[in-house]
N, CA, C and O atoms as a GROMACS GRO file, in nm:
protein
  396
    1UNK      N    1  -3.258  12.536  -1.774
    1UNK     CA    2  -3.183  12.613  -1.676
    1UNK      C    3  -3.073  12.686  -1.751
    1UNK      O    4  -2.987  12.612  -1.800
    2UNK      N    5  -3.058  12.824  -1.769
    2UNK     CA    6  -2.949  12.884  -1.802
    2UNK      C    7  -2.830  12.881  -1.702
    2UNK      O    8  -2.836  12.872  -1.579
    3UNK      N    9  -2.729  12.891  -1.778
    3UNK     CA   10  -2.572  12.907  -1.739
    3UNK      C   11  -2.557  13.034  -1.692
    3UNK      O   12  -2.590  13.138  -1.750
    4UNK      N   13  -2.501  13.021  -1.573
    4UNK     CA   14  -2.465  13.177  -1.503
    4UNK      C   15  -2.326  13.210  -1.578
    4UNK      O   16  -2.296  13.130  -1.666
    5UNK      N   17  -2.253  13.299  -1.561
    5UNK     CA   18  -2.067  13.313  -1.610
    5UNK      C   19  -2.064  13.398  -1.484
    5UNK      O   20  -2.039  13.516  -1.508
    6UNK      N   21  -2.080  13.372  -1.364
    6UNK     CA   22  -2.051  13.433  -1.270
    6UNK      C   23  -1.901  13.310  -1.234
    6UNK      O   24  -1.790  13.347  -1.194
    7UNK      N   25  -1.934  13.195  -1.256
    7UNK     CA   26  -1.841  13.134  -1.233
    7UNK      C   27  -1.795  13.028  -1.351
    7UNK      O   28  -1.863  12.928  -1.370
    8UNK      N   29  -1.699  13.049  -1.415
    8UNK     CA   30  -1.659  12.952  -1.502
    8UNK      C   31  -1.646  12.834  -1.556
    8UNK      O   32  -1.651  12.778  -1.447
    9UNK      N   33  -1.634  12.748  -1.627
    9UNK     CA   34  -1.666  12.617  -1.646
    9UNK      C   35  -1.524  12.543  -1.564
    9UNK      O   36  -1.533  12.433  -1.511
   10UNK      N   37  -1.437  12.599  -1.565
   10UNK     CA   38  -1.350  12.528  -1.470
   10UNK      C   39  -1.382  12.480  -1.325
   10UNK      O   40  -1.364  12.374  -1.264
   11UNK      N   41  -1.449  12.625  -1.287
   11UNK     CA   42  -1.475  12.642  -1.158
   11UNK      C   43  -1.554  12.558  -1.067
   11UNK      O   44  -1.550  12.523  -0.949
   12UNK      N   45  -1.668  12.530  -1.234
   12UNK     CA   46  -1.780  12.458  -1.194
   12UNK      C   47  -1.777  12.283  -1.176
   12UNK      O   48  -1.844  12.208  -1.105
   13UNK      N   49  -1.635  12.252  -1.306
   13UNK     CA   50  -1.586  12.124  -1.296
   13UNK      C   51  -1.503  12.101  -1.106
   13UNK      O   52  -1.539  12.020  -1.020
   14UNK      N   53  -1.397  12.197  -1.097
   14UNK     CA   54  -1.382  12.166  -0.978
   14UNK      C   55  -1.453  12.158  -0.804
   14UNK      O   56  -1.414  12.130  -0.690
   15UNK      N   57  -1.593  12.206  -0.881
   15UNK     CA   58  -1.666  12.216  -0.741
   15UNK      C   59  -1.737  12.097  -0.790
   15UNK      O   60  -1.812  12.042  -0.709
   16UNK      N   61  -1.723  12.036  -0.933
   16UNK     CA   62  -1.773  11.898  -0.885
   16UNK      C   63  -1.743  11.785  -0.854
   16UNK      O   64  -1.814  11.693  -0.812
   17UNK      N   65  -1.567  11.796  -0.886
   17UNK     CA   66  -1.511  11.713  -0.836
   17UNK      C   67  -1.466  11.683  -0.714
   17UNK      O   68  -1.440  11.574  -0.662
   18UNK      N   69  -1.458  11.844  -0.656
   18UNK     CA   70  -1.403  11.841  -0.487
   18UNK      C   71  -1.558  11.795  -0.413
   18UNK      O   72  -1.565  11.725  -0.312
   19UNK      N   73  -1.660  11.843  -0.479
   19UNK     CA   74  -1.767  11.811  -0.371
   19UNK      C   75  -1.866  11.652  -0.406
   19UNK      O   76  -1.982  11.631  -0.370
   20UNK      N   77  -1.802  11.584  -0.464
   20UNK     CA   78  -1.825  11.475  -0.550
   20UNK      C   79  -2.007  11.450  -0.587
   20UNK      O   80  -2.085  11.364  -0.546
   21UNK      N   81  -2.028  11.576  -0.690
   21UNK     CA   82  -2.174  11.593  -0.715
   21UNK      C   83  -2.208  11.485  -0.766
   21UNK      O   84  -2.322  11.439  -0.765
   22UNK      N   85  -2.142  11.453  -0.800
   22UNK     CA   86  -2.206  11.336  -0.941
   22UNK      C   87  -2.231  11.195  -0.876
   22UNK      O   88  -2.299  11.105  -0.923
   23UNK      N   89  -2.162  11.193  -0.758
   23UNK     CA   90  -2.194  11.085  -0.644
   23UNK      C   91  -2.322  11.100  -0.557
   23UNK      O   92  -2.413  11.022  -0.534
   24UNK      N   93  -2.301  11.209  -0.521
   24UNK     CA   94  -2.430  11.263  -0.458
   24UNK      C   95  -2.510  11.222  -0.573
   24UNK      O   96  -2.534  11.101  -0.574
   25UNK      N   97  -2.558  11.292  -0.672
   25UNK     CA   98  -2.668  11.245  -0.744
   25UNK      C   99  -2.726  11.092  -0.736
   25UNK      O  100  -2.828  11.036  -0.694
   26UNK      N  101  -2.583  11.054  -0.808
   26UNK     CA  102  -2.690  10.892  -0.785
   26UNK      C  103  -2.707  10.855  -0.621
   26UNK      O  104  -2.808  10.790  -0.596
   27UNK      N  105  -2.634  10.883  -0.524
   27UNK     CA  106  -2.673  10.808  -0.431
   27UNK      C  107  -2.806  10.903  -0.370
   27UNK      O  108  -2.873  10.866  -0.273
   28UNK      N  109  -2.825  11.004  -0.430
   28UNK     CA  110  -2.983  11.098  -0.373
   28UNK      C  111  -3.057  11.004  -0.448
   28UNK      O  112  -3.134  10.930  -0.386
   29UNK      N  113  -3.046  10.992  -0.605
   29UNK     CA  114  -3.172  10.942  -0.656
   29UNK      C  115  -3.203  10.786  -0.679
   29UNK      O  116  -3.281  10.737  -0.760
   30UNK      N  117  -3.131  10.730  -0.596
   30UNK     CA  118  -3.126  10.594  -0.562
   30UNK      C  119  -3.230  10.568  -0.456
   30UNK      O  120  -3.338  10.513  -0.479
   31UNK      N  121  -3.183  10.623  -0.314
   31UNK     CA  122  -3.223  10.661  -0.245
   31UNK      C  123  -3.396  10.744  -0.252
   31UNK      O  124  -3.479  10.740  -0.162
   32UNK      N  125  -3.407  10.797  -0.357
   32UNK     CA  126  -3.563  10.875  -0.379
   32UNK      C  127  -3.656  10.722  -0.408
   32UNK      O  128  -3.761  10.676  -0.363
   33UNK      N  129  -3.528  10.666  -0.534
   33UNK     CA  130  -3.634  10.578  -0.643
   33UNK      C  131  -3.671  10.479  -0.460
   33UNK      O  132  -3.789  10.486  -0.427
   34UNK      N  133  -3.596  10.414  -0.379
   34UNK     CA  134  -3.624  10.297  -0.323
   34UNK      C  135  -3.696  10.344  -0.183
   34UNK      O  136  -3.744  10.261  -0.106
   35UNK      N  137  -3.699  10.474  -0.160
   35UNK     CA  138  -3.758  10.518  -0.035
   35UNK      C  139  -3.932  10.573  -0.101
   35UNK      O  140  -4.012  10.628  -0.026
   36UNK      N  141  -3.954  10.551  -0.210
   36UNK     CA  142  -4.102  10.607  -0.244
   36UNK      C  143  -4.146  10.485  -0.400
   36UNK      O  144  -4.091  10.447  -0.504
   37UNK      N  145  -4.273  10.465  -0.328
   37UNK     CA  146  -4.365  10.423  -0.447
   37UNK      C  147  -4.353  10.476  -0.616
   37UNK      O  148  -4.319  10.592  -0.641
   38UNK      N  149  -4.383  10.383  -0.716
   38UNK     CA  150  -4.382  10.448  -0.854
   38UNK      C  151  -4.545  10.556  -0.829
   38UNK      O  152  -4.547  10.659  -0.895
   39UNK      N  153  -4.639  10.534  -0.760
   39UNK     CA  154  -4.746  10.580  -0.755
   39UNK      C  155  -4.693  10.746  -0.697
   39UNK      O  156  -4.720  10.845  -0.766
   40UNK      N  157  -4.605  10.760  -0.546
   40UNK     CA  158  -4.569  10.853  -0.527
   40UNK      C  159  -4.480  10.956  -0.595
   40UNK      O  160  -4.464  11.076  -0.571
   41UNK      N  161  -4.432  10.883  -0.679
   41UNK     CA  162  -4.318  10.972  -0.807
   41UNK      C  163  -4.387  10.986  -0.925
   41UNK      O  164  -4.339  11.031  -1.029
   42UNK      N  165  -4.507  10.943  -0.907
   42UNK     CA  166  -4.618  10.963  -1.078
   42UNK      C  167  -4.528  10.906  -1.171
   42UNK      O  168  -4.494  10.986  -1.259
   43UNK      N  169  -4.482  10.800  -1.178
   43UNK     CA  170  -4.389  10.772  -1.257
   43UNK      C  171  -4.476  10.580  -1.274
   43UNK      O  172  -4.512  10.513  -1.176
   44UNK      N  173  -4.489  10.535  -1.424
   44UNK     CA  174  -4.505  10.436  -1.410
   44UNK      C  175  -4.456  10.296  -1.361
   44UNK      O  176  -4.511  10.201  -1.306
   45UNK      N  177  -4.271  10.336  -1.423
   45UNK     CA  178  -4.206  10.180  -1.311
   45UNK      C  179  -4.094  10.292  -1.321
   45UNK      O  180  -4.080  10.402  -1.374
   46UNK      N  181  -4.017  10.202  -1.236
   46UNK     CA  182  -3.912  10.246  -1.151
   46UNK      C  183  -3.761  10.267  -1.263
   46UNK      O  184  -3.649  10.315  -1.242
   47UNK      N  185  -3.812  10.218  -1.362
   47UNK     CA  186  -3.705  10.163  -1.477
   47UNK      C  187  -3.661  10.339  -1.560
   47UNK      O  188  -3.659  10.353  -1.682
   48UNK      N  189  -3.644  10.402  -1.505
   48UNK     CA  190  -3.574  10.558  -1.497
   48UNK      C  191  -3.441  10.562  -1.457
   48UNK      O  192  -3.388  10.482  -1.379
   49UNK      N  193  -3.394  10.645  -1.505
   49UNK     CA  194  -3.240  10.691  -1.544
   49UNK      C  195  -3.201  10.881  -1.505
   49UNK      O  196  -3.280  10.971  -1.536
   50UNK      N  197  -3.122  10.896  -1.464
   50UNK     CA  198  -3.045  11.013  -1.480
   50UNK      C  199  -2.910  11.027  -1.526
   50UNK      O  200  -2.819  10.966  -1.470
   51UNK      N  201  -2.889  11.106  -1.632
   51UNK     CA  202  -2.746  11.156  -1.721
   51UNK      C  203  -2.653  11.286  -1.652
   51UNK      O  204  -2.649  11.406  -1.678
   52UNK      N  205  -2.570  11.184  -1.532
   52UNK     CA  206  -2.479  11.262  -1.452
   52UNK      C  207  -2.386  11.363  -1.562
   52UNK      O  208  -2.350  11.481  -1.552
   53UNK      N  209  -2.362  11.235  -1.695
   53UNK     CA  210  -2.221  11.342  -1.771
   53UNK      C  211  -2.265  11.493  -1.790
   53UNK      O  212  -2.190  11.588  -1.770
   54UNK      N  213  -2.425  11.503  -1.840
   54UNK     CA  214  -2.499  11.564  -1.897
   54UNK      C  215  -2.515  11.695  -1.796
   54UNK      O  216  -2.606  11.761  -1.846
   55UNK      N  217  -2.469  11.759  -1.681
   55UNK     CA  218  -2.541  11.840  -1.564
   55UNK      C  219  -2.567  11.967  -1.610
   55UNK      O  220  -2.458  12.011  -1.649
   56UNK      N  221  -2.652  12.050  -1.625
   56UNK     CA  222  -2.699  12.176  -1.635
   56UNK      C  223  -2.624  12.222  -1.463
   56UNK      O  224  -2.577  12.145  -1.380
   57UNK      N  225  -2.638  12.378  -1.457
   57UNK     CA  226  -2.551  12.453  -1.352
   57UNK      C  227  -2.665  12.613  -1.369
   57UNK      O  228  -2.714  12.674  -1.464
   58UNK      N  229  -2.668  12.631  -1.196
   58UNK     CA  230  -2.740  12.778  -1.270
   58UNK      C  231  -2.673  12.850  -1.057
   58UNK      O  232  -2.700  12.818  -0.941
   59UNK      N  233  -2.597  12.934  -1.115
   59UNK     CA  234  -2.562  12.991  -0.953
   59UNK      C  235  -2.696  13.082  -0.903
   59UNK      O  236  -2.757  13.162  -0.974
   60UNK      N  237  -2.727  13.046  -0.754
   60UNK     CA  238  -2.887  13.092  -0.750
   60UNK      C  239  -2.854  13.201  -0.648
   60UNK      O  240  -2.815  13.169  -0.536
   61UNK      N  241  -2.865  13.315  -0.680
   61UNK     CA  242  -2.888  13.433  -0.512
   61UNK      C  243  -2.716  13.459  -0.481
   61UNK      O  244  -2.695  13.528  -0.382
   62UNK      N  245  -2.552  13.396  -0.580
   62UNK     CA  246  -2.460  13.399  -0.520
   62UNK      C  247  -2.400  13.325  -0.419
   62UNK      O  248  -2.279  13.312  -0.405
   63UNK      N  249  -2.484  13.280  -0.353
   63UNK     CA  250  -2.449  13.166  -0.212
   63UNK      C  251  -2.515  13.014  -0.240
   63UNK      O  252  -2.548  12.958  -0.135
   64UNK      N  253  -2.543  12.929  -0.374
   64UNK     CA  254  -2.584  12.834  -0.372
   64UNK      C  255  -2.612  12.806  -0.537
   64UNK      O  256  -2.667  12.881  -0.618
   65UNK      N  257  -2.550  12.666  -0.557
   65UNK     CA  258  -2.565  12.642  -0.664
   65UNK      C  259  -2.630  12.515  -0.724
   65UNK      O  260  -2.585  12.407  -0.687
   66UNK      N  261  -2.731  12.517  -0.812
   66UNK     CA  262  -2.808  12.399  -0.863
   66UNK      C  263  -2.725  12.325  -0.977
   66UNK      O  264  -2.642  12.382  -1.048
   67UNK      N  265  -2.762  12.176  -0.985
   67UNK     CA  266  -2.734  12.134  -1.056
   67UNK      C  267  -2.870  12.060  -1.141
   67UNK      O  268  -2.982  12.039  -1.095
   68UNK      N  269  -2.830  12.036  -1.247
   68UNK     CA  270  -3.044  11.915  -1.318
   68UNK      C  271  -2.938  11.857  -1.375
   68UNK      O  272  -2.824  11.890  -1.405
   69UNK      N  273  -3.022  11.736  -1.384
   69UNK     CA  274  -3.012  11.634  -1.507
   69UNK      C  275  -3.127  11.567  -1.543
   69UNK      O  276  -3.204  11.524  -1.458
   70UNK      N  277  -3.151  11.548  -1.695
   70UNK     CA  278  -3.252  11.533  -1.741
   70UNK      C  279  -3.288  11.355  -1.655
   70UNK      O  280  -3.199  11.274  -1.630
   71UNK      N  281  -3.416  11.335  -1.630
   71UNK     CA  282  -3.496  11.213  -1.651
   71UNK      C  283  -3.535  11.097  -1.751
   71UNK      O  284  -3.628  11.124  -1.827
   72UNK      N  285  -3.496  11.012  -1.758
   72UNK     CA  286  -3.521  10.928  -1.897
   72UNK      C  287  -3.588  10.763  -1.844
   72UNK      O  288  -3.564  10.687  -1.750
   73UNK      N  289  -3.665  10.763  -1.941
   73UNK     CA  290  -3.749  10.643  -1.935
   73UNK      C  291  -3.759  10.607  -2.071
   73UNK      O  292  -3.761  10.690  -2.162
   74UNK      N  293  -3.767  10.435  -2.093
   74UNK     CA  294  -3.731  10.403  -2.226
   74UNK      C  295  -3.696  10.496  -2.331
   74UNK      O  296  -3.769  10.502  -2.430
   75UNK      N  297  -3.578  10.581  -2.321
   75UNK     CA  298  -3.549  10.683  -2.410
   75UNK      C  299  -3.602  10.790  -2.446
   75UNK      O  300  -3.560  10.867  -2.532
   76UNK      N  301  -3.731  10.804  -2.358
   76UNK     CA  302  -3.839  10.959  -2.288
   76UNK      C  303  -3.785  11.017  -2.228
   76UNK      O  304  -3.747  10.954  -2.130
   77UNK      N  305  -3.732  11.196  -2.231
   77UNK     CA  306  -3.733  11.264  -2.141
   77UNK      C  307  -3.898  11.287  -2.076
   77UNK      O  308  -3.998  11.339  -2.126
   78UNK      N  309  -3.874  11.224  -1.945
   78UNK     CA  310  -3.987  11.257  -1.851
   78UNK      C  311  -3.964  11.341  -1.726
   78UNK      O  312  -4.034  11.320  -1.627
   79UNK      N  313  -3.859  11.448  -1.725
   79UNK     CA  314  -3.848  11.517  -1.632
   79UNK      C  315  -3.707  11.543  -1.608
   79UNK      O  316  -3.608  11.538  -1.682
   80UNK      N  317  -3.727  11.577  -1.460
   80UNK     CA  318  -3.558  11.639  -1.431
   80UNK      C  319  -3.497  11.579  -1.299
   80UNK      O  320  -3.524  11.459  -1.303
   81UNK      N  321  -3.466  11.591  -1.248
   81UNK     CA  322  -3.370  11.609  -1.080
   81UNK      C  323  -3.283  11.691  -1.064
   81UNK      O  324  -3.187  11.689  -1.141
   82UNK      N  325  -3.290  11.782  -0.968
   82UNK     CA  326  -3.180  11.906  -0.943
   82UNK      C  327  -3.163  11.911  -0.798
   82UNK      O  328  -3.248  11.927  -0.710
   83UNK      N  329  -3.047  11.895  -0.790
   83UNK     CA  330  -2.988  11.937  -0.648
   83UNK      C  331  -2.944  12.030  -0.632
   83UNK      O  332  -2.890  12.075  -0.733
   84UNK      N  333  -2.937  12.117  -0.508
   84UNK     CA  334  -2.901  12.265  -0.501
   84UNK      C  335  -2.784  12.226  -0.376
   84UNK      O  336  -2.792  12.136  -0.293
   85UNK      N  337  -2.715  12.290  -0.388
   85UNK     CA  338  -2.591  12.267  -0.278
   85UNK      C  339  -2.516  12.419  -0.252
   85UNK      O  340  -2.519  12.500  -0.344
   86UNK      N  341  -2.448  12.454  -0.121
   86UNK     CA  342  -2.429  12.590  -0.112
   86UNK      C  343  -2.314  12.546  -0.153
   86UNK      O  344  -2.275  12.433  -0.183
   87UNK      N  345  -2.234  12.704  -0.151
   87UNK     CA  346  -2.075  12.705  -0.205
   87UNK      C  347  -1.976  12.610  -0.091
   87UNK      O  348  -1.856  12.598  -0.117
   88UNK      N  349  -2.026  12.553   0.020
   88UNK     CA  350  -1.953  12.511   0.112
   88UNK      C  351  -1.926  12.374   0.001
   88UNK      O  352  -1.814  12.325  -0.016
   89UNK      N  353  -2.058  12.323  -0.069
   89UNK     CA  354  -2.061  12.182  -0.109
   89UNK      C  355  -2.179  12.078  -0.034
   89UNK      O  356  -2.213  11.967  -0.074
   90UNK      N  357  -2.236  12.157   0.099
   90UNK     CA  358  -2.382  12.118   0.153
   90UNK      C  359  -2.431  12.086   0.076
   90UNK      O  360  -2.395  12.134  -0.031
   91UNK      N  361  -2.522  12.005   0.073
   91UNK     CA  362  -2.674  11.989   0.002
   91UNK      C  363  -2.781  12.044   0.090
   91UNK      O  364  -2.793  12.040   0.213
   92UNK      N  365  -2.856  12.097  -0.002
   92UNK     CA  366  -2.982  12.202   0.062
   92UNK      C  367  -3.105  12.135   0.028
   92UNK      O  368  -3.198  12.102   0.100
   93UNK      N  369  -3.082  12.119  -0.125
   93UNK     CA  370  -3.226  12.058  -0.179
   93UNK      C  371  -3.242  11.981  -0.281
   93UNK      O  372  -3.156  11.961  -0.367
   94UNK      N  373  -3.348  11.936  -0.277
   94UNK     CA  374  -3.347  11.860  -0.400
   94UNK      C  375  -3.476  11.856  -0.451
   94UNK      O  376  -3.566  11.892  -0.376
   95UNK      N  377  -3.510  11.809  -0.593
   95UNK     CA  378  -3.576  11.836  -0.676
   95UNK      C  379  -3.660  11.747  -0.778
   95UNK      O  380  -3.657  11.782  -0.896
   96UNK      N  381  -3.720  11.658  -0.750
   96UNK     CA  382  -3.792  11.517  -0.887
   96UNK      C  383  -3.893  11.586  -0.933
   96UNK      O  384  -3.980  11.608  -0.848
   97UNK      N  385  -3.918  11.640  -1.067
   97UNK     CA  386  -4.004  11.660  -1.161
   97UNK      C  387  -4.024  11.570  -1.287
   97UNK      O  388  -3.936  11.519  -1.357
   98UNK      N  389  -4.189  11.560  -1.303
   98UNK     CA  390  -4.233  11.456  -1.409
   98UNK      C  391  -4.347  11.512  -1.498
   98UNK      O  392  -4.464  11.536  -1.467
   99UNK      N  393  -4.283  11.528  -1.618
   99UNK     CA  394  -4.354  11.627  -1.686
   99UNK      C  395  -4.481  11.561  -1.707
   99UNK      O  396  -4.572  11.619  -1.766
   0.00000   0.00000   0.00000
């Protein structure tokens, strides 16, 4: 995911602190891992990780912004998770990919 500079790295720290992304994350992908099967996530066990410090940022269309963080399994990147949230701080969407 490339970096927009439509909005600055400050900008982007304080929209994650006012909209507490990094909370959201784990409690979305907590919530994914215990509401679905390892069979339904193509994922072999449940023993996966996401790197909140780590967030990629990409402003999408001006009115909504994604966040990823990579996927890790015994020290495998196996994918991503991205949440998209508008400028209010909503969450719109979300995202589990497994390469």
């Amino acid at each position: 995911m490339n970096r927009n500079n439509i909005m600055n790295d400050p900008q982007i720290k304080n929209f994650i602190e006012n909209y507490n992304v990094s909370g959201t994350f784990i409690k979305s992908f907590s919530s994914l891992l215990d509401q679905n099967t390892c069979a339904d996530l193509d994922i072999s066990n449940k023993n996966i990780s996401i790197e909140i410090e780590k967030l990629d940022f990409e402003l999408l269309d001006g009115d909504a912004i994604a966040f990823k963080s990579q996927i890790d399994q015994d020290g495998n990147k196996i994918g991503y998770y991205r949440l998209v949230f508008a400028l209010n701080g909503a969450l719109i969407d979300e995202f589990f990919v497994i390469y």
